[in-house]
Structures are given as structure tokens and as C-alpha cells.
N, C-alpha and C positions, 0 to 999 in steps of 0.2 A: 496312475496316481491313486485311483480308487483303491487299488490292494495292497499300496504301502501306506495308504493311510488306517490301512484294517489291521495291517501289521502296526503301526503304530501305537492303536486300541489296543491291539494286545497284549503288547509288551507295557502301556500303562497300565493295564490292570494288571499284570505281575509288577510291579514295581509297586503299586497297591499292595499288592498282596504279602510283598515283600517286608512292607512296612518303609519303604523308600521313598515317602510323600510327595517330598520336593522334585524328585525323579519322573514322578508319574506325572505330576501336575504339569510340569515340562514337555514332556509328551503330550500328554492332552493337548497343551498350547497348541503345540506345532502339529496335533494331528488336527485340530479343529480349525486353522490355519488355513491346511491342506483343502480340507472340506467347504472351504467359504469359497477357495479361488474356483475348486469344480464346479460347485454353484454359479457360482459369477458368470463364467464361461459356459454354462453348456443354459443357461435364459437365451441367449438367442439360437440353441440350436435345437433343444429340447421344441420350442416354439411355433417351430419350420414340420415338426415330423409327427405324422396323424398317429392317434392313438397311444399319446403317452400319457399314461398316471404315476406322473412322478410325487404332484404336489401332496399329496397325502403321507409318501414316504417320507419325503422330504419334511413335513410340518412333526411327523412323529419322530423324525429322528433331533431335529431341531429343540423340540419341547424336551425328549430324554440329555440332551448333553445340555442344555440352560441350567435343568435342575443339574447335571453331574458336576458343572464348573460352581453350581452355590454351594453343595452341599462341599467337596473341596474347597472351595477360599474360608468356610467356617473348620476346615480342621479334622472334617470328621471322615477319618479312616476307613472304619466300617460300614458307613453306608454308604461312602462311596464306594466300597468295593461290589456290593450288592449291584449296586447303580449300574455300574460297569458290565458287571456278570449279565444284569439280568433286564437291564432295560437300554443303555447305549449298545453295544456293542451286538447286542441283536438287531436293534432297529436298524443300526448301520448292515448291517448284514441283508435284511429286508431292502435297504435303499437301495445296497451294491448291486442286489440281483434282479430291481429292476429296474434298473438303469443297463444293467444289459442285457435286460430283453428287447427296451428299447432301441439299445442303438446296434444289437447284433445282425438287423439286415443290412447297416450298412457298413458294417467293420468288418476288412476283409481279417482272416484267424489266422 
């Protein structure tokens, strides 16, 4: 679920980019959607397994998509697209990759 909600981010910010607002903001929904159930589910597993520093990921990626859903419900195109480029979509990328550093001793490949 982590990598289709990455692909998600990124196809809303081409749809951004696109000038497809309503499109994108759509995506957003259902990728920040995605991102709430992971969270949900992985509090008590995260919890169980030494040495995980998620919460920091987690709180920067949090803080970038609060500001990316204000600045879209005001309308505004091109800072959201900046937003997108340059501060969600990295930190989701920061969160993706450790989350599985975390959980890659125990996920067989």
C-alpha cells in the first residue's frame, strides 16, 4: 500500500501540474486516505519492534500534507504544486524508506 500511495503523490502532482485541480485534489484525498489506514495499523506493530524512529517521519510528513490540503482547499495551484514537489512528496518518501528499514527484518522479499 505504501508504493501505491507514492504513486498516488505523484500522479496528483502531475494533475497539479497539469492544471487539473479537482483531479489532483482527488488523489490527494484518496492518497492521504491510504496513508491514515497505514498509520492506524502499523501503532500497534510499529510499537512491538525495537529500534523504530518512525515518529519524526511521521510528524514531518503529517505537518507537509496539513499545509498541502490548506493550501489546495484555498485554490492555490502553484503553491500547491511547489508543496507537492518539494516538501509532501519528499517527506513521504523519507517516511516510505523508513518504514522499511524498520520492518525489512521481518518481511520476507
Amino acid at each position: 500500500m505504501a508504493d501505491t500511495c507514492l504513486q498516488g503523490l505523484e500522479h496528483a502532482k502531475t494533475c497539479i501540474n497539469e492544471g487539473r485541480f479537482e483531479d489532483g485534489i482527488i488523489m490527494l484525498h484518496d492518497t492521504v486516505y491510504g496513508y491514515y489506514q497505514m498509520e492506524k495499523a502499523l501503532v500497534p506493530v510499529l510499537a512491538k519492534l525495537p529500534g523504530t524512529t518512525m515518529r519524526p517521519f511521521s510528524e514531518s510528513l503529517s505537518n507537509a500534507r496539513d499545509v498541502m490540503v490548506s493550501v489546495q482547499a484555498r485554490g492555490e495551484g502553484a503553491n500547491a504544486l511547489e508543496l507537492m514537489q518539494f516538501s509532501v512528496v519528499p517527506a513521504y518518501k523519507r517516511w516510505h524508506a523508513e518504514l522499511n528499514r524498520c520492518l525489512r527484518p521481518y518481511v520476507a522479499l
